[in-house]
N, C-alpha and C positions, 0 to 999 in steps of 0.2 A: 447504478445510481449512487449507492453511498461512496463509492472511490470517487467516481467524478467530483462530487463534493466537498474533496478535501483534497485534489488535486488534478491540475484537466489531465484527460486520459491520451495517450500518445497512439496507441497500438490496443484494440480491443477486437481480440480475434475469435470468434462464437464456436467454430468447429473445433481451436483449440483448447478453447477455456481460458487462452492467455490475455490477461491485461494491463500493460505498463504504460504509469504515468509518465508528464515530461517533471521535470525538477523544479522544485516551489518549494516556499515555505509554508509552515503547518502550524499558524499561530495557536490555531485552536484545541492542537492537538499536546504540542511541546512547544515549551516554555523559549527558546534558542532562537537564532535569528537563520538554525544554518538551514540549508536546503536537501531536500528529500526526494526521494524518487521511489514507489512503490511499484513491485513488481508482482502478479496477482495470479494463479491456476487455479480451475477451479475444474475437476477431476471427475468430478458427474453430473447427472442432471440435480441433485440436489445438494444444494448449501448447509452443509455441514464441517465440523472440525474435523472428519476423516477426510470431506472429498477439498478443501481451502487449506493453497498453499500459498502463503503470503510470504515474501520479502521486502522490508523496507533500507533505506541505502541512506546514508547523511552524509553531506559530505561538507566535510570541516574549513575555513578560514583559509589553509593551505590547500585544499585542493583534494586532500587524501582522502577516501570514500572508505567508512567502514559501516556496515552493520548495527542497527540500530534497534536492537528486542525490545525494549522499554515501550519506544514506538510500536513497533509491531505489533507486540499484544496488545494494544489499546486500539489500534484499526480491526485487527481481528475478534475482538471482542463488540465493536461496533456494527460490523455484517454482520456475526452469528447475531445481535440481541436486536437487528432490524429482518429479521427472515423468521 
């Protein structure tokens, strides 16, 4: 529920724990205009910072996709403090 809400979900797969968005903007989250794509494991039955593996993806003006932790930590800080 909280991913969905900050981006529609592409791929939400239950038995693997896998769930990736499609690419949108995340006004609410960062400040940019550029587009994001969150990719989400989630490694047991319970939601914690051992079993959530989150990557988030930005991809810039020109096209190039890098890594964006600034983000990241502030979705992951979002799940852990709604669980």
């Amino acid at each position: 529920e909280n991913i969905s809400s900050i981006l529609p979900i592409s791929i939400a797969d239950q038995q693997s724990g896998l769930i990736i968005t499609d690419w949108g903007k995340i006004s609410n989250i960062s400040n940019n205009n550029s587009l994001y794509k969150i990719n989400v494991v989630v490694k047991g039955t319970k939601i914690d910072e051992k079993n959530l593996k989150i990557s988030v993806f930005k991809k810039k003006d020109n096209n190039d996709i890098d890594a964006d932790f600034e983000v990241q930590d502030k979705i992951k800080k979002i799940i852990l403090d709604n669980y």
